[in-house]
N, CA and C atoms as an extended XYZ file, in Angstrom:
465
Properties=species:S:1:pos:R:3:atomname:S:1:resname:S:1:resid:I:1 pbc="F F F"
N       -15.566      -40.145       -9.714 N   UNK     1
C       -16.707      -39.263       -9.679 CA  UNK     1
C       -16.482      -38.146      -10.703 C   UNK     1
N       -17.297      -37.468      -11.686 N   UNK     2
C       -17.621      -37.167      -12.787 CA  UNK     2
C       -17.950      -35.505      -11.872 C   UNK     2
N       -16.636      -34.390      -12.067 N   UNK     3
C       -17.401      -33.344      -11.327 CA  UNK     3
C       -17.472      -32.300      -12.315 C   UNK     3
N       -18.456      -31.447      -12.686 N   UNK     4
C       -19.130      -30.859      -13.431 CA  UNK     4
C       -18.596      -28.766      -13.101 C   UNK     4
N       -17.370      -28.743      -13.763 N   UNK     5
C       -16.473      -27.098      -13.230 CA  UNK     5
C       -17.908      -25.919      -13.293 C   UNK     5
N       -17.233      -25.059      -12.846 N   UNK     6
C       -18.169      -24.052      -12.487 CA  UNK     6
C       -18.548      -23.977      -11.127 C   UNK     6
N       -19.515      -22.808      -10.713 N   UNK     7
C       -19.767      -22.112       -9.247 CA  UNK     7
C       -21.234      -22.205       -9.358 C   UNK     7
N       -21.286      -22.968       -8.294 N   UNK     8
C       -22.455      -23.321       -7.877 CA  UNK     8
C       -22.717      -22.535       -6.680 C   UNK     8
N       -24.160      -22.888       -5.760 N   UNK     9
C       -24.609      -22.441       -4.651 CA  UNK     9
C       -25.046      -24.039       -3.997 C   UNK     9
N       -25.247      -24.314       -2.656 N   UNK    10
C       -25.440      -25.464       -2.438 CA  UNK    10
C       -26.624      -25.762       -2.853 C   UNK    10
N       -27.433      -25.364       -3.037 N   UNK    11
C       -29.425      -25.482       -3.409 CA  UNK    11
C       -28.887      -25.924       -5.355 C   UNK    11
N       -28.184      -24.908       -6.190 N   UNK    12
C       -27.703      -25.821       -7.662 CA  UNK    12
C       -27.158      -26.855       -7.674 C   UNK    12
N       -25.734      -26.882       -6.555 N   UNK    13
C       -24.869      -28.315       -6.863 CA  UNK    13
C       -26.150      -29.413       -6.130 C   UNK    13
N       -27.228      -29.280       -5.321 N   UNK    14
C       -27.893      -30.160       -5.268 CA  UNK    14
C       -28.770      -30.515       -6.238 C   UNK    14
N       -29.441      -29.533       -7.004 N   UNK    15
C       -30.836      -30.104       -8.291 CA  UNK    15
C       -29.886      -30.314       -9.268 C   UNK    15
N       -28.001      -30.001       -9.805 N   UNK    16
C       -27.729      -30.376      -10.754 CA  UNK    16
C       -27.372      -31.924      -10.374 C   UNK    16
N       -26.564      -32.564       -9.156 N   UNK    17
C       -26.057      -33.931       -9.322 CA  UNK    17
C       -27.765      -34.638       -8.547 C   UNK    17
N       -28.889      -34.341       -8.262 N   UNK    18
C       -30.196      -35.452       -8.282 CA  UNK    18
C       -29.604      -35.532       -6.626 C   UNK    18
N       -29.239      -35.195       -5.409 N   UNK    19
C       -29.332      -35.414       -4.357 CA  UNK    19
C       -29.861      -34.586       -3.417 C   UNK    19
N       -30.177      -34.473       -2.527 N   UNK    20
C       -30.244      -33.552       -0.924 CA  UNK    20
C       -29.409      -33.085       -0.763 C   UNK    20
N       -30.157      -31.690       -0.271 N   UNK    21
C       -29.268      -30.431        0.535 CA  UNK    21
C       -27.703      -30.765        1.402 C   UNK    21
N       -28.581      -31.713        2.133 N   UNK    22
C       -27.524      -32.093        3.324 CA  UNK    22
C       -25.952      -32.886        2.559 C   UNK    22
N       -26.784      -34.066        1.447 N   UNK    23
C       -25.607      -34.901        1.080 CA  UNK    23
C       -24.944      -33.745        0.261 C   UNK    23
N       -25.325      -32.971       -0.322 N   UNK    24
C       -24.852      -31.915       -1.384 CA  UNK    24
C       -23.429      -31.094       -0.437 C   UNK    24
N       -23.996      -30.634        0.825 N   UNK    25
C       -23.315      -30.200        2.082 CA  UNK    25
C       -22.175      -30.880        2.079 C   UNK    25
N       -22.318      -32.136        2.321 N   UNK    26
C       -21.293      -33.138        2.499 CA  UNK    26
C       -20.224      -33.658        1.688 C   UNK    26
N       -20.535      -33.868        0.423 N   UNK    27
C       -19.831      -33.732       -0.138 CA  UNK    27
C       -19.136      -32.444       -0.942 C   UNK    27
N       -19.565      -31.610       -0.567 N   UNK    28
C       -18.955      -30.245       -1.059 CA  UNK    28
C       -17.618      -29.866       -0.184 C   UNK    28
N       -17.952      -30.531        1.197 N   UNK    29
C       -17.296      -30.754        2.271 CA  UNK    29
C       -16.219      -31.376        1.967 C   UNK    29
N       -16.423      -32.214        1.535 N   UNK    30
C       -15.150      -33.535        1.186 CA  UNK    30
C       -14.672      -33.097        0.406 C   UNK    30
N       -15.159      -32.435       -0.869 N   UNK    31
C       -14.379      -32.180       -2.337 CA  UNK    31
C       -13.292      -30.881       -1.938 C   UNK    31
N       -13.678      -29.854       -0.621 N   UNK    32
C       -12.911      -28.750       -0.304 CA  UNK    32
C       -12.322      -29.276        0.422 C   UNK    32
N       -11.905      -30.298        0.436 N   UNK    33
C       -10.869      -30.976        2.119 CA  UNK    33
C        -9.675      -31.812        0.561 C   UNK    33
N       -10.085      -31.590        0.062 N   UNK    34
C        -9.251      -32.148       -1.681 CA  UNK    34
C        -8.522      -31.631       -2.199 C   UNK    34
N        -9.311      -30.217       -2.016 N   UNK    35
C        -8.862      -29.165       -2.820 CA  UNK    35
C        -9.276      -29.422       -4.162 C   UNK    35
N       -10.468      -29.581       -4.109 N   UNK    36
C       -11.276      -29.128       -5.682 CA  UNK    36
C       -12.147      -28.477       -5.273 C   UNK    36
N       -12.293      -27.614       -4.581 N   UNK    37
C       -12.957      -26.784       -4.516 CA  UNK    37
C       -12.658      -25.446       -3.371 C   UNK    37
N       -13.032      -24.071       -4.198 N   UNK    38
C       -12.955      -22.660       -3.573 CA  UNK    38
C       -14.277      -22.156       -3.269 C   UNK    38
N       -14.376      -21.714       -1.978 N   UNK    39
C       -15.519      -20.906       -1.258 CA  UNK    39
C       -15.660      -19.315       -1.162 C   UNK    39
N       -16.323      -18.842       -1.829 N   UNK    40
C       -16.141      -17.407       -1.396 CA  UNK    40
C       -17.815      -17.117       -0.894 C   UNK    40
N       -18.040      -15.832       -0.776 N   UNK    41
C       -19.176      -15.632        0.317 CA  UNK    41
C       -19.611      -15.974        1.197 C   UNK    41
N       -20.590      -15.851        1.903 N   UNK    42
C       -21.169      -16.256        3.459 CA  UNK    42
C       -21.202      -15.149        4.031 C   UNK    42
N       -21.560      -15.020        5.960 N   UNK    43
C       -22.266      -14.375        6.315 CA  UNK    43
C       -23.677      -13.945        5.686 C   UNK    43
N       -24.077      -12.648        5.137 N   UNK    44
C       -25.134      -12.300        4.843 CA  UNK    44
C       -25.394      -12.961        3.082 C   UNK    44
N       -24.175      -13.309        3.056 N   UNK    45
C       -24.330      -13.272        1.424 CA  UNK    45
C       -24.421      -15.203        1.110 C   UNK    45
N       -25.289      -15.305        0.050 N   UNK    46
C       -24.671      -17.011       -0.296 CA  UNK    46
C       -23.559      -17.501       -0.686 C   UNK    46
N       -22.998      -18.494       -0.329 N   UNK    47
C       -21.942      -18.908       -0.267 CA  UNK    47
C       -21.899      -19.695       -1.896 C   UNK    47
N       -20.596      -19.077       -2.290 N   UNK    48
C       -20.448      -19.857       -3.640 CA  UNK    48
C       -19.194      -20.931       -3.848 C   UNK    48
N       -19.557      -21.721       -4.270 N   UNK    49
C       -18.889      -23.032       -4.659 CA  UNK    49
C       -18.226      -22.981       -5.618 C   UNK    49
N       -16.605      -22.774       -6.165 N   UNK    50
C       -16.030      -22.904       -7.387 CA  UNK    50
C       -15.180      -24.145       -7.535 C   UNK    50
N       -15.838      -25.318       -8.574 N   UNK    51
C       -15.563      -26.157       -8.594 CA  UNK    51
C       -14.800      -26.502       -9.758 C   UNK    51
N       -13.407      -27.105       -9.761 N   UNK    52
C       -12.479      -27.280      -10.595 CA  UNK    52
C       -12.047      -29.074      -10.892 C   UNK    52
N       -11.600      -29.241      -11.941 N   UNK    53
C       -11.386      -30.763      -12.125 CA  UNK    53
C        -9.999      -31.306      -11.250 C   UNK    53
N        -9.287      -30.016      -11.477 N   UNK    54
C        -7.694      -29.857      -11.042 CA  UNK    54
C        -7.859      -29.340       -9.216 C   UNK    54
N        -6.893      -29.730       -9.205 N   UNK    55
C        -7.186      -28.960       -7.651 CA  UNK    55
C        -6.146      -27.472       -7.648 C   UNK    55
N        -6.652      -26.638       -6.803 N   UNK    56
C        -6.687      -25.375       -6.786 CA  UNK    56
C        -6.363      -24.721       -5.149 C   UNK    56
N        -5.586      -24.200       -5.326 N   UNK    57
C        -4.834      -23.896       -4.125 CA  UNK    57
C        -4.721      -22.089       -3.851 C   UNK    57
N        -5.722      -22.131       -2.568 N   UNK    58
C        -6.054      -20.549       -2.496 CA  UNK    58
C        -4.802      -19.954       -2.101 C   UNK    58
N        -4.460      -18.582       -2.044 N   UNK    59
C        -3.182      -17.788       -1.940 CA  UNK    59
C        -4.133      -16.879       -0.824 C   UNK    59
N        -3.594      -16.337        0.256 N   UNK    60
C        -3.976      -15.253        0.777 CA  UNK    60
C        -2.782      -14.851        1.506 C   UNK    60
N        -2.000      -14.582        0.995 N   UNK    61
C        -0.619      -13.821        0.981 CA  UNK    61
C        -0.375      -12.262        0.621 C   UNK    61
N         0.531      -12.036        0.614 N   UNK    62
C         1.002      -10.706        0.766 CA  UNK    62
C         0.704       -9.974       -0.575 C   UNK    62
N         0.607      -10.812       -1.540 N   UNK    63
C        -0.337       -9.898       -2.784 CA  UNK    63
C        -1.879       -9.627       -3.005 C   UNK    63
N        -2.432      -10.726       -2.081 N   UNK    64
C        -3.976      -10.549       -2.522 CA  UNK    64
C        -4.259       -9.210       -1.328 C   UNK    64
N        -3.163       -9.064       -0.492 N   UNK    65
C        -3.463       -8.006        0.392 CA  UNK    65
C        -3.000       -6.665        0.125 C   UNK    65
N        -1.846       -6.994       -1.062 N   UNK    66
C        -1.699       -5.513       -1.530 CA  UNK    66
C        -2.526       -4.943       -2.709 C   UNK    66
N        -3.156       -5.612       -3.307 N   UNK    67
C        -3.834       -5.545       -4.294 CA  UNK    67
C        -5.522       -5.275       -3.660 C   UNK    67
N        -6.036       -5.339       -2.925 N   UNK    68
C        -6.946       -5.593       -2.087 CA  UNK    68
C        -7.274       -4.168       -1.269 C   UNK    68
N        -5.672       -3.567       -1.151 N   UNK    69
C        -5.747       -2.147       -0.464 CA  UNK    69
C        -5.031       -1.135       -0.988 C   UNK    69
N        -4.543       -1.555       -1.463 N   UNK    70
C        -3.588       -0.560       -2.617 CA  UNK    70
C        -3.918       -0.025       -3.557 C   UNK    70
N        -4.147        1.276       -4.033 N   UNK    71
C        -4.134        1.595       -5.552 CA  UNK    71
C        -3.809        1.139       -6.566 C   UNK    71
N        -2.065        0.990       -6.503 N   UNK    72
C        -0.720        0.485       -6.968 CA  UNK    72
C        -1.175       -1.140       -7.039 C   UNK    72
N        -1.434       -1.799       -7.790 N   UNK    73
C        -1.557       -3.134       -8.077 CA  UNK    73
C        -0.418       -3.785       -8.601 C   UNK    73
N        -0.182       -5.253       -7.945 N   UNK    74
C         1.089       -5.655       -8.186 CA  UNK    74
C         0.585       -6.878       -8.850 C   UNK    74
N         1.616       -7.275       -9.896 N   UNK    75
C         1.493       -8.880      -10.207 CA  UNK    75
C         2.841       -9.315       -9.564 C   UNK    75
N         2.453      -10.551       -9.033 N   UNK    76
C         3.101      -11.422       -8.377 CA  UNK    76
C         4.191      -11.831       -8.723 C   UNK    76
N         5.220      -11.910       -8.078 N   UNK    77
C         6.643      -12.851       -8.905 CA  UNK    77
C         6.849      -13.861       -7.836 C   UNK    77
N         6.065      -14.172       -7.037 N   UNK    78
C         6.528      -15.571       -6.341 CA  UNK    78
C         4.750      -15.748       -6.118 C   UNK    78
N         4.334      -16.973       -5.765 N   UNK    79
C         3.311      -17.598       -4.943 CA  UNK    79
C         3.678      -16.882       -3.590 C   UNK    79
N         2.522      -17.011       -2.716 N   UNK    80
C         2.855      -16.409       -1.256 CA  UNK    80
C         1.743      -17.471       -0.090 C   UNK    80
N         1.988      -18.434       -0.151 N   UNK    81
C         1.287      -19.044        1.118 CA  UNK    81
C         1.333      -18.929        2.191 C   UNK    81
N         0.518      -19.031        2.695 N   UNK    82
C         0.292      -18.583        4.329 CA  UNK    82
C        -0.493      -19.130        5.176 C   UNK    82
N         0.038      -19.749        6.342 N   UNK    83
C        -0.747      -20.797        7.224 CA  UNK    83
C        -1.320      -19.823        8.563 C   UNK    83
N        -2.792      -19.905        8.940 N   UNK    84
C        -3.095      -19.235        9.860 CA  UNK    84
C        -3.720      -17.447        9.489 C   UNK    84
N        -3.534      -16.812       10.231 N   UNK    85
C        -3.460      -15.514       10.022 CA  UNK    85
C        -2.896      -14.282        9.327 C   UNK    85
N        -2.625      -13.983        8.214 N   UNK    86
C        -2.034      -13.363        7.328 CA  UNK    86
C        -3.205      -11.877        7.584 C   UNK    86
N        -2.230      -10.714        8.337 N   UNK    87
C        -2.447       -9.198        8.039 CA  UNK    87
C        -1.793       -8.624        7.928 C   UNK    87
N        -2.479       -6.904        7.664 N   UNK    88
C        -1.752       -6.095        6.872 CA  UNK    88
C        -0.448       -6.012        7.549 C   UNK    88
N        -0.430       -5.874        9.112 N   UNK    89
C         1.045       -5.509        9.998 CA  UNK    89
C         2.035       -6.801        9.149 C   UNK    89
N         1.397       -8.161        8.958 N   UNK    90
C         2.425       -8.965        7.942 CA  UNK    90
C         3.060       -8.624        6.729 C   UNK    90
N         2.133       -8.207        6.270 N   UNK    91
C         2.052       -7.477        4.621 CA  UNK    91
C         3.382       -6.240        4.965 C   UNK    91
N         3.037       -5.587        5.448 N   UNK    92
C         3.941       -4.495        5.952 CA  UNK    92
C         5.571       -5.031        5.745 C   UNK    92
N         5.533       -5.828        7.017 N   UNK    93
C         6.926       -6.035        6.888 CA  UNK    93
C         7.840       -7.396        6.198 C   UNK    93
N         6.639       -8.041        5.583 N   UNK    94
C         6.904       -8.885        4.003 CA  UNK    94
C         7.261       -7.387        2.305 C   UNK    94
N         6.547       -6.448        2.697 N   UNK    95
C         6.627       -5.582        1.771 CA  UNK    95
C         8.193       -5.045        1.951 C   UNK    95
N         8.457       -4.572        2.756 N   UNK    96
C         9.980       -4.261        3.709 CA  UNK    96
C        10.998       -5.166        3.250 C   UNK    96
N        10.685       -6.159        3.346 N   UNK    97
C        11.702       -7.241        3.314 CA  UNK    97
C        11.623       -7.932        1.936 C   UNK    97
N        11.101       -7.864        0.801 N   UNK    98
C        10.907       -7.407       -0.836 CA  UNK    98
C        11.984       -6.406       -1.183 C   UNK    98
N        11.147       -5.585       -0.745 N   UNK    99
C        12.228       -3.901       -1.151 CA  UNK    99
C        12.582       -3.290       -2.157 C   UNK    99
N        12.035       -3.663       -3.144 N   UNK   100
C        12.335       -3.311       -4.356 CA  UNK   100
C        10.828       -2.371       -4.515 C   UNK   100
N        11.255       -0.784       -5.794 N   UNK   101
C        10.360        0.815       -5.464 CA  UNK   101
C         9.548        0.549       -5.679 C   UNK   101
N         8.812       -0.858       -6.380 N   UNK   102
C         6.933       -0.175       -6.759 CA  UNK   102
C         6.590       -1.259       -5.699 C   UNK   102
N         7.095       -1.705       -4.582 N   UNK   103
C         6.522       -2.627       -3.849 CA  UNK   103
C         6.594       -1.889       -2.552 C   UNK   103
N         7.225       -1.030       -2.407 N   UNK   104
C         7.422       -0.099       -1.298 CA  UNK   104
C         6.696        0.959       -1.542 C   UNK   104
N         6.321        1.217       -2.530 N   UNK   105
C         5.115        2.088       -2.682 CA  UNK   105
C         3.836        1.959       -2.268 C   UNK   105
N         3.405        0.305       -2.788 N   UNK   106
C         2.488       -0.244       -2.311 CA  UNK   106
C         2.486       -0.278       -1.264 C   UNK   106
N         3.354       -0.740       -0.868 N   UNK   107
C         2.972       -0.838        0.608 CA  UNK   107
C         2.714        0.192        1.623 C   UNK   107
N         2.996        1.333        1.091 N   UNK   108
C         2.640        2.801        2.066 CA  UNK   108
C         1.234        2.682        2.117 C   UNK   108
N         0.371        2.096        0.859 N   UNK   109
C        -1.196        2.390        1.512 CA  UNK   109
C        -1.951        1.285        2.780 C   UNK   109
N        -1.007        0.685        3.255 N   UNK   110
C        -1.675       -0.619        4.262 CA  UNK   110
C        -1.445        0.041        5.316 C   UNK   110
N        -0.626        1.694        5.697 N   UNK   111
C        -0.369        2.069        6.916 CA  UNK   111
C        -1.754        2.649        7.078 C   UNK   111
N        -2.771        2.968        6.077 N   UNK   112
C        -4.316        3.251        6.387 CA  UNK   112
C        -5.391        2.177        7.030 C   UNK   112
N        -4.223        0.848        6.822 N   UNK   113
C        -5.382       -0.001        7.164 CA  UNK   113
C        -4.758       -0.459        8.853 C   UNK   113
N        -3.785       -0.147        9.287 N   UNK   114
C        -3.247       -1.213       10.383 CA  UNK   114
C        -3.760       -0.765       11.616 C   UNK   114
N        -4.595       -2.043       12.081 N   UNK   115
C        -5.011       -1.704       13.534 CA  UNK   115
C        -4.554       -2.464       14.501 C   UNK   115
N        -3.415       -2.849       14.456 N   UNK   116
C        -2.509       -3.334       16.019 CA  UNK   116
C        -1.080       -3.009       15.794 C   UNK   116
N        -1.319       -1.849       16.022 N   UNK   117
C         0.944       -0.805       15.827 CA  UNK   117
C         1.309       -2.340       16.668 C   UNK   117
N         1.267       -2.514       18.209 N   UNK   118
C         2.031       -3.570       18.811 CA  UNK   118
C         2.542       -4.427       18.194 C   UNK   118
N         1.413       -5.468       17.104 N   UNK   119
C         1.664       -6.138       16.357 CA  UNK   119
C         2.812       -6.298       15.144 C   UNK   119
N         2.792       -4.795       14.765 N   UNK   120
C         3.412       -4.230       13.572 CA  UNK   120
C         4.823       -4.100       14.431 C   UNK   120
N         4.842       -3.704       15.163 N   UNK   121
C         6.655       -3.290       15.999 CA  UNK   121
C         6.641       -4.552       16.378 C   UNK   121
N         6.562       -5.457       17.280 N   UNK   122
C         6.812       -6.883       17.386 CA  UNK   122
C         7.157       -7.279       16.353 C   UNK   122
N         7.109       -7.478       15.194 N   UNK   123
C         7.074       -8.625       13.754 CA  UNK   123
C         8.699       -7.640       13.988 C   UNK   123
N         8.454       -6.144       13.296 N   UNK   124
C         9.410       -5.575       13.364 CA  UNK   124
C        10.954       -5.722       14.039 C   UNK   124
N        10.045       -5.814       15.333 N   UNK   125
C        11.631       -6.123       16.377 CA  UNK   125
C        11.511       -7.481       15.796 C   UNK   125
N        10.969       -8.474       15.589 N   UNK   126
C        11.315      -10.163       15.410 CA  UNK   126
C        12.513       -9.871       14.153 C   UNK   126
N        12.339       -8.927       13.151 N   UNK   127
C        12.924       -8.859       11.704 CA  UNK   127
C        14.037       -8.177       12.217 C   UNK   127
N        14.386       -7.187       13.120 N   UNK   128
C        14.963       -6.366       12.879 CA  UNK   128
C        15.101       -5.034       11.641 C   UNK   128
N        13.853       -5.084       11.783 N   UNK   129
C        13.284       -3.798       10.697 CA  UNK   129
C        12.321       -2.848       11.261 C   UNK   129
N        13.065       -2.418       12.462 N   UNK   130
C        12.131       -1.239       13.137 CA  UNK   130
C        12.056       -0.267       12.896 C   UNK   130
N        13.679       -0.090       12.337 N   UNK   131
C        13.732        1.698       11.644 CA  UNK   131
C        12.998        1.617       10.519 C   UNK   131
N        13.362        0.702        9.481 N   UNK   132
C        12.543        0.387        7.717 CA  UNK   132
C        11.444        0.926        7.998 C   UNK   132
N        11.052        0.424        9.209 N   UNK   133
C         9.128        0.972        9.480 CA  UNK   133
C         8.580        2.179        9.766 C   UNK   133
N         9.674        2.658       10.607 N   UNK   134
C         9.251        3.799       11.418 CA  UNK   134
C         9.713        4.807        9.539 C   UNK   134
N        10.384        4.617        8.552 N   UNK   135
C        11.185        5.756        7.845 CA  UNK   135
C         9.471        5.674        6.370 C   UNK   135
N         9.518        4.256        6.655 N   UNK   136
C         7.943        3.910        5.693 CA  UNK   136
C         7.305        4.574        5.874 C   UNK   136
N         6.681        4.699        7.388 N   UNK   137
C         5.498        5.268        7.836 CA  UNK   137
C         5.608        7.041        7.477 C   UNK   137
N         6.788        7.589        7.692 N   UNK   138
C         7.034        8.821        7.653 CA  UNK   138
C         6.464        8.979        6.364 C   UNK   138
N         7.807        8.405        5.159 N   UNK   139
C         7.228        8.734        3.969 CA  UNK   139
C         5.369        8.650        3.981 C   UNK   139
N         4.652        7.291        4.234 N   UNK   140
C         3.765        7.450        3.358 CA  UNK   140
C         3.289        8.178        4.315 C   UNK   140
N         3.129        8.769        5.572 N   UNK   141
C         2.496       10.219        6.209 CA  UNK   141
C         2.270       11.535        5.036 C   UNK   141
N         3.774       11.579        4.634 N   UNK   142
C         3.685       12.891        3.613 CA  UNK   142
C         3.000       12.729        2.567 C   UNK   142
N         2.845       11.732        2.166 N   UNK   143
C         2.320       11.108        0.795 CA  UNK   143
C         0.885       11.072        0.612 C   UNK   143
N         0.157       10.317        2.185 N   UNK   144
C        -1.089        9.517        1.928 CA  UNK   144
C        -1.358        9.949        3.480 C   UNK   144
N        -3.100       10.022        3.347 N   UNK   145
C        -3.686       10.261        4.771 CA  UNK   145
C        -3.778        9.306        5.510 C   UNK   145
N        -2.983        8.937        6.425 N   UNK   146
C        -2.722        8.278        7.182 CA  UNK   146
C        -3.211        8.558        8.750 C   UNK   146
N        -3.256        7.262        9.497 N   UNK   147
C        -3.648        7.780       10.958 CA  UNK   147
C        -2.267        7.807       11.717 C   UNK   147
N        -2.278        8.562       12.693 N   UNK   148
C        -1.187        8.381       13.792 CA  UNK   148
C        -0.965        7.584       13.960 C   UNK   148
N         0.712        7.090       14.301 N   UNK   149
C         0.956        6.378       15.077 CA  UNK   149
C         0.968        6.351       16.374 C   UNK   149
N         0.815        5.844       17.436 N   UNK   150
C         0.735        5.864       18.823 CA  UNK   150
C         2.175        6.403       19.255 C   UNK   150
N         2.612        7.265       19.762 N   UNK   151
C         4.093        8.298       20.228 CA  UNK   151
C         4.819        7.052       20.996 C   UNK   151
N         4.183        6.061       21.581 N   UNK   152
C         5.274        4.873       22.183 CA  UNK   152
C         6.250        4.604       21.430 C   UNK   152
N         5.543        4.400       19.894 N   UNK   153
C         6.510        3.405       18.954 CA  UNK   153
C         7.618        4.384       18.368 C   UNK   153
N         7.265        5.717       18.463 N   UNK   154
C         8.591        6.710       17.686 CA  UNK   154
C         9.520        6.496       18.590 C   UNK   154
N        10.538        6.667       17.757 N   UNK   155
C        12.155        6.650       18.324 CA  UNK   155
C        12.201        8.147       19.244 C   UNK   155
C-alpha cells in the first residue's frame, strides 16, 4: 500500500485515497497499530493524523515533560520510553536520579506542577530518594513560586 507522508484530518485522508469516512477510520486505525502513524488533537479540537513511510515511535518520557514545563529546555541524551502513565511526580524523581546541574534545575519547575505529594514520596521511598526530594523542593521553594508541601511529608 502506497502511503502518501504528511498530516491529514480524517474527512482529507478520506477525499485524498477515494474512500469513506468510516473505511478512512479504519484504516488509520490499522496504520497506528503499525506505527505509521502519530495522533495529536481531539477532544474539542480535530484530531490530526501524521503519517510517515517509516514507522515512528512516540516518546512521552521524562523530556517531553521537562520541556513541556520547564523554562530550562533540555535536549535529550537518551530516548525515554514509557509504558502506561508517565507524570510529573515520575519526572521528578527520574530528574533526581540523572543528577547532573542543568537537569536538576529543570527539574525544580515540575514542583509547580505536582498534584499527588503521596505519589511523589512513594516513588521516593520505592528509590530511596526521599531526602534528594525533600532538599529539591527546598531549593526550588527559594528559587521559584511554588505551592506547599503538605507538613506530613517534611522530616
Amino acid at each position: 500500500m502506497e502511503l502518501k507522508e504528511g498530516k491529514f484530518t480524517i474527512e482529507t485522508f478520506a477525499k485524498e485515497r477515494g474512500i469513506s469516512i468510516q473505511s478512512a477510520i479504519n484504516l488509520l486505525s490499522k496504520l497506528k497499530k503499525q506505527g505509521f502513524v502519530l495522533v495529536s488533537g481531539g477532544g474539542k479540537q480535530k484530531r490530526i493524523y501524521t503519517i510517515a513511510n517509516t514507522k515512528q515511535e512516540q516518546t512521552n518520557g521524562f523530556y517531553d515533560i521537562i520541556n513541556k514545563y520547564s523554562p530550562e529546555k533540555l535536549n535529550s541524551s537518551f530516548k525515554h520510553y514509557t509504558h502506561g502513565n508517565y507524570t510529573v511526580e515520575h519526572a521528578i524523581i527520574d530528574g533526581i536520579r540523572i543528577g547532573d546541574y542543568r537537569t536538576l534545575q529543570a527539574t525544580k519547575h515540575l514542583f509547580r506542577h505536582v498534584k499527588n505529594w503521596k505519589r511523589l514520596f512513594d516513588l521516593a521511598k520505592s528509590k530511596n530518594l526521599t531526602r534528594e526530594v525533600l532538599e529539591l523542593y527546598e531549593e526550588a521553594r527559594h528559587e521559584i513560586k511554588c505551592r506547599k508541601m503538605p507538613k506530613r511529608y517534611k522530616l
